[in-house]
Phi, psi and omega in degrees: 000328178297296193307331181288304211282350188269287168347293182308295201297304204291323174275327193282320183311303189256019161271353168266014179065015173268014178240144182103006170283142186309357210234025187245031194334293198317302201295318188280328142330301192299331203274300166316288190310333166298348211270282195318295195307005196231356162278358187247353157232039163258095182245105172328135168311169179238186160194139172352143139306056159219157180232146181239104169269113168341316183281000184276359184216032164124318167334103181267116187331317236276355176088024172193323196298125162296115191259021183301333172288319194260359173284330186286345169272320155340280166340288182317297194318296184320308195299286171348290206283000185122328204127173183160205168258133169244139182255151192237092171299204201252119189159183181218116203232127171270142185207188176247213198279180212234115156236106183248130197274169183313159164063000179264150184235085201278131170221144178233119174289172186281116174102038205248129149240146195229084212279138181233125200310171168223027187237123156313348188260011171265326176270044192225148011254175195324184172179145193286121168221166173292033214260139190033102193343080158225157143272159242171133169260079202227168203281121196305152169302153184290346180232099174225165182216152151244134154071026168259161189230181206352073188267131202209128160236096192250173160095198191237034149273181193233146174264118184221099148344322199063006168322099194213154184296331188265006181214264172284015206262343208274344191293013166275017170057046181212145168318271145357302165271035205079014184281132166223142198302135146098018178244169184269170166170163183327324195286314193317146164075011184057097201227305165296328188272323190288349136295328170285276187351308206292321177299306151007294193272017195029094116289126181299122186302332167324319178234036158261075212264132201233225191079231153328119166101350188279306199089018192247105221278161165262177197275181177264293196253119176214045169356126175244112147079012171272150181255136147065078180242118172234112213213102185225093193135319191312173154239135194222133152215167176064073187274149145302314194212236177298119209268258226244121186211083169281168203200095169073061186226127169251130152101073231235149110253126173240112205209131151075034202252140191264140170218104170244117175215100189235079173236179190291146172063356199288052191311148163295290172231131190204103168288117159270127167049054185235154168260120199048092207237115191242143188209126209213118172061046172228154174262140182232106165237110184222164189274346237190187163277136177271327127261102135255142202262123174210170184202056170099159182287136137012194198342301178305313160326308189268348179263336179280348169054025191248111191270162164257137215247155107106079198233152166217143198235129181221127162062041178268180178193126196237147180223155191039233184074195182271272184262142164288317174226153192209161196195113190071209351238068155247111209216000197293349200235005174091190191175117163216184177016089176221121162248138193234137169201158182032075175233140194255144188223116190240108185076067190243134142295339153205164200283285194261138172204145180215102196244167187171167173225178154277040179271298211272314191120201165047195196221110163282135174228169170016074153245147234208132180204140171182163181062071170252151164243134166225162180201165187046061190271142237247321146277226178274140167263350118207180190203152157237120165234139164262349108011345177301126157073240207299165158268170152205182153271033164261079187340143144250143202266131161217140192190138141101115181217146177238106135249133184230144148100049184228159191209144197224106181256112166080064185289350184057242199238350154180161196262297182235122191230127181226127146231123196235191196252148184274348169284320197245058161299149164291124209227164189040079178233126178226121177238137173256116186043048193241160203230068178257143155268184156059012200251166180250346166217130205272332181182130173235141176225105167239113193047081179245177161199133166079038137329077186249121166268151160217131178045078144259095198256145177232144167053011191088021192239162169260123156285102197235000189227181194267116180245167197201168164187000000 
């Protein structure tokens, strides 16, 4: 009933031009409550009253004993009995990856740590996982889950990748993270692009067989194809690559959960192609964007069609990174009914950001943002671009976005900047109450339709018209 009444109600406001109008409060109410109607059918797993402590099955606190056996057994014992707690008591337990099964609930108590190896042949054998939206027969995620339901990583302990320049950092082949002339890394030999190929060529994921020798890092957390997934109260630091990544996941809370990881790609959080997705009270210091929303690679995207839907982004805070929040760009399967409101963005290379090419394709629609701060920005505070990265021939659509209530300090090199292809302009944009200061080009629009500012001071001016070029 949400996905019909969002579609309806969202075409009719703005095909009557009411929303981002000085005279539309009522609409704009109603348009925030589809946001409530879609957190009351984001409902958290729940899990048995028992608990299975990691140390009843060999686990040693000292930071160096392998616990990988005994966490794995834990788990099975919990998956066994119906479900639970598997508990990580006060301590530092080194382990390899995590495959966590239905109904378990891994809690990590306060000062409980879970040190995650860092020699890749801990992470074999292979497992179908997503990377930068493709699948892959690639080096399992440190957190993985496949086809599983009520699924939980809860408490106030820390998750540590262990992510460093001396270990997953350098294949991404940049200096800066530890890369020296004449070591492998990802690019070699196109190493990273004969994965994209493969997806191209429909290649059976079965025989994208990557891993040793690919150089191609694992997500820290990444659930595939899971129903009621929660992952709340943690900390995740040091990611090898992308930190929290559901893939085809429905009824998704991520809430009040911490991420400092500033190494290559270490995006914070990135829903992929998931459904009723709440992202709630988190923190983001990230290498990388620090939310983003996505839904498949080019060609393998548009053909799997699954956008990411009904997503609410709430009371978050974000620092450094690319973008604090973002939509795309592995984007080929859409993106829609996406709402953000009272999020703080702090050092952003760029605030809002919404990217894509004529590669990947697919369509952002009803999005919807407000009462945001963003400050010290490095680029744009907020940009739509279709330009991104490759050209192709697949139009991609971006239309109907509502922001109100954003106030932007020390704007960096621009305030509101769109570019789209004069076949597919960005079309139906509405800015409401917005404040940037300090910026060096206040608007830029290349092939747009339907811009509307209200009460919009850029540099202290009011943008009351349609700019264009």
């Amino acid at each position: 009933m949400i996905k019909v009444s969002l579609k309806i109600v969202l075409v009719i406001l703005f095909s009557l031009g009411c929303i981002g109008c000085q005279h539309s409060g009522a609409q704009q109410n109603e348009l925030w409550s589809l946001m409530e109607e879609i957190i009351n059918n984001i409902i958290p797993p729940t899990f048995k009253d028992q608990d299975f402590n990691i140390t009843d099955y060999g686990a040693v606190p000292d930071g160096v004993t392998d616990c990988t056996t005994a966490i794995k057994k834990a788990i099975e014992a919990c998956h066994q009995a119906g479900g639970g707690r598997v508990v990580v008591s006060a301590g530092n337990y080194y382990t390899g990856p995590i495959y966590l099964k239905s109904h378990v609930n891994l809690h990590l108590q306060k000062d409980a740590t879970l040190l995650f190896s860092t020699k890749p042949e801990d992470y074999l054998p292979l497992v179908q996982t997503r990377w930068e939206g493709v699948d892959a027969m690639n080096y399992t995620p440190l957190i993985y889950a496949m086809n599983e339901e009520n699924i939980a990583i809860t408490g106030q302990g820390v998750l540590d990748g262990q992510g460093a320049n001396d270990n997953w950092w350098p294949w991404k082949g940049r200096k800066v993270y530890g890369w020296k002339e004449g070591t492998p890394n990802q690019t070699d030999s196109d190493k990273r692009a004969a994965l994209f190929d493969m997806a191209e060529n429909d290649v059976p994921v079965s025989e994208r067989v990557f891993g040793e020798g690919y150089y191609l890092r694992p997500q820290f957390v990444q659930p595939y194809g899971c129903n009621n997934v929660l992952i709340e109260g943690v900390t995740l630091v040091r990611s090898p690559m992308w930190v929290i990544h559901p893939v085809l996941c429905n009824n998704v809370s991520i809430i009040g959960v911490k991420v400092v990881s500033d190494g290559p790609n270490t995006d914070g959080c990135d829903p992929e192609s998931c459904k009723d997705v709440l992202i709630k009270d988190c923190y983001f210091d990230t290498g990388d964007d620090c939310i983003a929303l996505k839904s498949g690679r080019n060609r393998e995207g548009r053909l799997t069609n699954i956008p990411c839907e009904n997503v609410v982004i709430q009371n978050c805070t974000t620092r450094n990174g690319h973008a604090g929040i973002a939509i795309g760009s592995e984007i080929s399967g859409g993106a829609k009914d996406i709402f953000a409101e009272n999020c703080k963005i702090s050092k952003p290379m760029w605030g809002i950001r919404l990217k894509t090419s004529s590669m990947r394709g697919g369509v952002m629609e009803n999005i919807y943002m407000r009462n945001m701060e963003i400050d010290k920005v490095g680029n744009e505070a907020i940009i739509f671009t279709m330009l991104y990265e490759d050209k192709g021939e697949y139009m991609p659509t971006i239309r109907n976005v509502y922001i109100e209530d954003v106030t932007v300090e020390n704007g960096g090199k621009g305030g509101i900047f769109m570019e789209a292809y004069p076949e597919s302009p960005i079309k139906n944009i509405r800015f409401n109450n917005i404040r940037i200061d300090d910026t060096q080009i206040p608007v830029k629009l290349v092939n747009t339709e339907e811009v509307v500012f209200r009460n919009t001071f850029i540099n202290g001016k009011l943008i009351d018209t349609l700019y264009a070029e």
